[in-house]
N, C-alpha and C positions, 0 to 999 in steps of 0.2 A: 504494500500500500504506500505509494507517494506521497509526501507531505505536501498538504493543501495551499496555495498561497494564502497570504495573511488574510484578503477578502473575507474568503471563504472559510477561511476557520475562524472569523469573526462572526461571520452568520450562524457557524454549527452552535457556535461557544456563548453564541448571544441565543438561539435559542435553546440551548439546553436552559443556562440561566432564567430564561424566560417563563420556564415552566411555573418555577411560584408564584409569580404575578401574573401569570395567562390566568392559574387556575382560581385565584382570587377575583379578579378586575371581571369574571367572564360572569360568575353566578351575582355578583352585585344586586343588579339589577331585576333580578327574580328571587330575592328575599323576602319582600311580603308577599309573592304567588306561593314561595316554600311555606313556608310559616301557614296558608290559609290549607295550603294540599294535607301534610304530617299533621293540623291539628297542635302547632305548638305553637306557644307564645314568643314574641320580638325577644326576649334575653335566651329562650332557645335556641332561636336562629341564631343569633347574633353570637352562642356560644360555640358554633360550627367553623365560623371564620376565627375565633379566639383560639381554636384548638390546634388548626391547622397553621397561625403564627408559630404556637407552642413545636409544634411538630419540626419548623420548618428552623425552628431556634436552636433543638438538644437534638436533635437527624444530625446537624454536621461532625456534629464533634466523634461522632463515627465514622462518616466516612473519610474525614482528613487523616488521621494516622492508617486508615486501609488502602487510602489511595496512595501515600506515602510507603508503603509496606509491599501493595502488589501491582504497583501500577496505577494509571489513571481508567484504563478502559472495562477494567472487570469490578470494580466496582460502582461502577456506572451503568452497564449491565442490571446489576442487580438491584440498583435503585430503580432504573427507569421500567423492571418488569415488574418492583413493587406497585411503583405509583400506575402503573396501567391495570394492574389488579385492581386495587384500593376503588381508583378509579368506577369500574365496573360493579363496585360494592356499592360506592356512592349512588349512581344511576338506577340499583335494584334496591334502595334503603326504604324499609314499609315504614319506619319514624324517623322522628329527630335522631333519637338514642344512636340510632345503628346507622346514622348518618355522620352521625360525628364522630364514630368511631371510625367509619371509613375513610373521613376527613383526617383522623390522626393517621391511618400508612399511608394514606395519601400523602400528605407531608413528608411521612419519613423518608420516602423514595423517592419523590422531587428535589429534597433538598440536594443527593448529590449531586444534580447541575451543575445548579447554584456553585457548590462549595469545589468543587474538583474543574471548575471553567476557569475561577480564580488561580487555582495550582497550577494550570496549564499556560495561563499568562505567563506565570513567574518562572516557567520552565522555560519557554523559548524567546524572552526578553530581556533586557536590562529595565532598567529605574523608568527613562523618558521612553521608553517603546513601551513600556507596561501603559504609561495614562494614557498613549495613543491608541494601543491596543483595548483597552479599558474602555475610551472612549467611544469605539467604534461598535463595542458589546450594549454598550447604553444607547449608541441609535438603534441595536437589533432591538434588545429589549423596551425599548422607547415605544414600539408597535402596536408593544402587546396591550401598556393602560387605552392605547388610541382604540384600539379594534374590538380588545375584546368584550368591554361594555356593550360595544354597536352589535357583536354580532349575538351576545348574551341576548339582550334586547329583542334583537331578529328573529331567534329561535324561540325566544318565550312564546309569542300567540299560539306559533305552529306546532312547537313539541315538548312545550310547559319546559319544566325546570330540570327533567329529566333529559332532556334530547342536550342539554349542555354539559352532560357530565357523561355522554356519550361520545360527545365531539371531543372531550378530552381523552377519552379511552383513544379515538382514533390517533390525538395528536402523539400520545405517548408511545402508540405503536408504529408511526412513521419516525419516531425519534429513534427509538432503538433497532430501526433498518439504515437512518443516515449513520448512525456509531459503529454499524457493522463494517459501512461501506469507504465511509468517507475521511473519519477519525483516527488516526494512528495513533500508537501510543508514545507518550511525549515524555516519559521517563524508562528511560532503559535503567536494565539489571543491576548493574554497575552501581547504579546512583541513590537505589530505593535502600529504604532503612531497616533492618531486620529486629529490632531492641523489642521487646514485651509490653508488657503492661506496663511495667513498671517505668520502662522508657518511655515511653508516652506519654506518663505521667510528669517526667522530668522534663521534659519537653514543651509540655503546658505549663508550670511550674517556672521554667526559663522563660516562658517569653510573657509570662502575667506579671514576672519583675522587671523587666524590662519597658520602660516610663516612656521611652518612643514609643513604639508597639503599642502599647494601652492606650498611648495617648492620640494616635490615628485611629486606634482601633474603636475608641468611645466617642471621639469627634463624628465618624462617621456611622456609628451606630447611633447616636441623640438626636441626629438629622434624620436618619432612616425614622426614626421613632418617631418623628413627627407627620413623615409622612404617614406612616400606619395609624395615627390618632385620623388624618385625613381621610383615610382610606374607611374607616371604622366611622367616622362620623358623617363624611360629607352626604351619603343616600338620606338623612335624616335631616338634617341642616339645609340642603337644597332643597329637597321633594318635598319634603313636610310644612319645614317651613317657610320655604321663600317660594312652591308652589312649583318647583321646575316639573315637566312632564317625564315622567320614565323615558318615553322616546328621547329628550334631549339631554340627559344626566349625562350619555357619554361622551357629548360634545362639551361640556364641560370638563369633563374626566380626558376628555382626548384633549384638548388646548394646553393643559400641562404636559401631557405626557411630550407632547411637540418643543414647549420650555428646555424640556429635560435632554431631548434627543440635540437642539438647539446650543444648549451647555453644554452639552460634552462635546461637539465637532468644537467650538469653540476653545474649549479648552484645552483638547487636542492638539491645533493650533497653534495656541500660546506658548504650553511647553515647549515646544520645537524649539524657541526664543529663550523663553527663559527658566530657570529651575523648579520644579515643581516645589522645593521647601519654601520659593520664594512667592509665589504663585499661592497658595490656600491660606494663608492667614491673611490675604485681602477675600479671599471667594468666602471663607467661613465666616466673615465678617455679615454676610448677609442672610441667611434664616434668622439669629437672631433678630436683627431689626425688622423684615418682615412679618417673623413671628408676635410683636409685641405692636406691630401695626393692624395685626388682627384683634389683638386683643382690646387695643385701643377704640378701633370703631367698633369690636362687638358691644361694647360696655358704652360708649358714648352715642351709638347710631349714626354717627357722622360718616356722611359718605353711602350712606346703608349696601344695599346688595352690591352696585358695581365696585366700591373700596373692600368688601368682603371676599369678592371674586379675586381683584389684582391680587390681594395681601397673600392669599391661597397661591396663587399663580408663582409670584415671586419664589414663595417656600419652597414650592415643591418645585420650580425649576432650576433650584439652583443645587438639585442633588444629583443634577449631571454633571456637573464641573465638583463637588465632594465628594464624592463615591471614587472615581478615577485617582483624583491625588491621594485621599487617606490610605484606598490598596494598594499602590505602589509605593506612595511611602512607606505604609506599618510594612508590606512584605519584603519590601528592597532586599536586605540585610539578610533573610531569614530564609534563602533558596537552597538550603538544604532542607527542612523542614515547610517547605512551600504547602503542602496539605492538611498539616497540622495547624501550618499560621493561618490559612485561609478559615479550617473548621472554625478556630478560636473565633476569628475576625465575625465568621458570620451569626456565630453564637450570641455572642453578645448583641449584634446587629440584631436578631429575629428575637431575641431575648426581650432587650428593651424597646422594642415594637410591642412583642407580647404584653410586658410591664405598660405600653404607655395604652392601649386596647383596654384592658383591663381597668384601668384609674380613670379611664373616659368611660366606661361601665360604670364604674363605683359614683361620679359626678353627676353622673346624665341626672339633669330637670329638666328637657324640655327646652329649653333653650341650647343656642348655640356658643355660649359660655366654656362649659367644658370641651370643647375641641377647640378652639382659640387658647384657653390655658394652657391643657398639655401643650398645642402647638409649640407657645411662646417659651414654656418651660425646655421643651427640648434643642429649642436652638439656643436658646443661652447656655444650658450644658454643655453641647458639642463645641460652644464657641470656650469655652473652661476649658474644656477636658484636651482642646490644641492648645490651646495656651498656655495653662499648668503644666502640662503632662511634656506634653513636645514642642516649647517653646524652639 
C-alpha cells in the first residue's frame, strides 16, 4: 500500500476524526421526535448525548497506548467495527435505556478516530506541518457541524430518528473499507512501544507533570468545553427560545462550522510565517472575550438575538485556529509517545466537554443564562490554563 499524498490523508484523517461530531451534530435535531417516539423525558434524551461525551472522553485513553503498542491501523479496526455495531444497537433501541447504552460503545469505538488521526499527525510531521496538517483535518471535519444537522433534518420527516442512526451504521462501514484500502500504517515495528501497564502508567504520569503538555492540553480542552456547552445548549436557546425552525437550526449550526473550517486555512497560513508559540497567545486571546460578550448581552439584552448569534459565532470559530496550535504544541516534544499524548490530550478535551454538559444540566432554568456562563467560564480557563501553564 503507497502512502497517500498529504491531501488525501487529510481527508481519510479528517474523516475518521469526524466521526464524533458526525455522530452528535446528525441526531441534534430529532431530539424532541426521540424523546416523543421512547416515551422519555428532555433530561433522558439529553442524557444520550451526555453519555456519549463521557464515552468519547475515557474510549481514548485506550486506545492511545494500543495504538502506540501495535500500531495505528488494528486498532482502529477494532474501534470502527465497534462503533458500526453500537451503531446498529442504536437504530434497533425499543427505549431511552438501551439507547444510551448503545450511545456509550458507540463512543467507545468512535473515539479511536479521533485519538489515533492525532498520532498519525505526529508521526509523519514536525511542529509547523502538524498545525498545517491539523488545519487541513479541521476543514475535513468542519463538514461534518455544516451537513450533518441539514441532512439529520432531511431524514427526520422521511425515516424518523431511526433512519439517522442507520446512515451512521452505513458511514462506519464505508470507513473501515477506506482503512482497508487506503490507510497504511504510519508506525512501523521499530518505533512502537512494548512496556505494560505499568509503563503506560508512567507514561501518563510523565506527561501530567509536564506544565507544557497540561498547559496546551487544558487550553485546548476549556475551548473544546465551550463548544460542547454550545452544542448541548444551542437546540434549546435557538428553537425554544428565540423561535428558530428545526428546518433552519442547521444553518445556524453550519455558519460556525464555516468560522471554524475559515480559522484553521487561516491559521494554516500564518504558521508558515510565523511560530506557532508565537501565534496562540494572541488566537486564545479570543473565546474568552467572546465568551463574556455573550454573557454580557444575555444578562443585559443588548443587542438581543443578532449580538447572541455573532458572540456564539466568534467562540466557536475560533477553535479552528486553537485546536491546530495546542496539538502540535502539547505533542511536539512527545513523538515517541504520540498515542498516549494524543489519548491524554483528548481525554481531558471530551472530559471537560462532558464536565461543562453536565453543569449546563445542573443550571438549566429556562433561560439562556447557563450556556452563556459555562461558555464564558471556559474560555477564561483555556485563556489561564496557556498562560499559567505554558506561558
Amino acid at each position: 500500500m503507497t502512502a497517500p499524498s498529504q491531501r488525501r490523508l487529510a481527508l481519510i484523517l479528517g474523516a475518521l476524526a469526524g466521526i464524533g461530531p458526525f455522530s452528535i451534530d446528525m441526531y441534534l435535531p430529532a431530539l424532541p421526535a426521540l424523546g416523543a417516539s421512547l416515551n422519555a423525558s428532555p433530561g433522558a434524551v439529553q442524557g444520550t448525548l451526555a453519555i456519549y461525551f463521557l464515552g468519547l472522553a475515557f474510549g481514548q485513553v485506550l486506545y492511545g497506548p494500543l495504538s502506540d503498542r501495535h500500531g495505528r491501523r488494528a486498532p482502529l479496526f477494532v474501534g470502527l467495527g465497534l462503533y458500526t455495531v453500537a451503531a446498529i444497537g442504536c437504530a434497533l433501541a425499543p427505549d431511552v435505556e438501551s439507547l444510551t447504552v448503545a450511545r456509550l460503545f458507540q463512543a467507545l469505538g468512535g473515539c479511536a478516530g479521533m485519538v489515533i488521526a492525532r498520532a498519525v499527525v505526529r508521526d509523519v510531521t514536525d511542529e509547523r506541518g502538524a498545525v498545517r496538517l491539523m488545519a487541513q483535518l479541521m476543514l475535513v471535519m468542519g463538514v461534518a457541524p455544516i451537513v450533518a444537522p441539514m441532512i439529520g433534518g432531511a431524514l427526520l420527516p422521511a425515516f424518523g430518528w431511526r433512519g439517522i442512526f442507520w446512515l451512521l451504521v452505513v458511514y462506519g462501514a464505508v470507513m473501515l473499507g477506506v482503512l482497508a484500502l487506503f490507510l497504511p500504517e504510519s508506525l512501523p515495528p521499530e518505533r512502537r512501544r512494548r512496556e505494560g501497564v505499568l509503563g503506560v502508567m508512567r507514561t501518563w504520569y510523565g506527561l501530567m507533570r509536564d506544565r507544557r503538555f497540561m498547559g496546551y492540553a487544558l487550553a485546548g480542552g476549556f475551548v473544546i468545553g465551550g463548544m460542547f456547552a454550545y452544542i448541548s445548549g444551542s437546540p434549546f436557546v435557538l428553537m425554544e427560545l428565540h423561535g428558530v425552525p428545526a428546518s433552519e437550526y442547521g444553518f445556524y449550526f453550519g455558519a460556525n462550522a464555516l468560522g471554524i473550517m475559515a480559522m484553521g486555512q487561516a491559521i494554516a497560513r500564518l504558521a508558515q510565517r510565523m511560530p506557532p508559540a508565537r501565534l496562540l497567545p494572541v488566537v486564545i486571546c479570543v473565546p474568552p472575550v467572546a465568551g463574556l460578550a455573550l454573557l454580557a448581552t444575555t444578562v443585559s439584552g443588548i443587542g438581543g438575538f443578532p449580538a447572541l448569534v455573532a458572540a456564539l459565532f466568534c467562540y466557536v470559530a475560533m477553535i479552528g485556529a486553537v485546536m491546530p496550535l495546542t496539538v502540535a504544541l502539547g505533542m511536539g516534544p512527545h513523538g515517541a509517545v504520540a498515542g498516549s499524548a494524543s489519548a491524554l490530550m483528548g481525554t481531558l478535551q471530551f472530559g471537560i466537554g462532558a464536565a461543562a454538559g453536565a453543569l449546563l444540566g445542573l443550571l438549566q432554568d429556562g433561560t439562556a443564562m447557563p450556556m452563556a456562563l459555562v461558555i464564558a467560564g471556559c474560555g477564561v480557563a483555556g485563556w489561564c490554563s496557556r498562560r499559567f501553564l505554558a506561558p
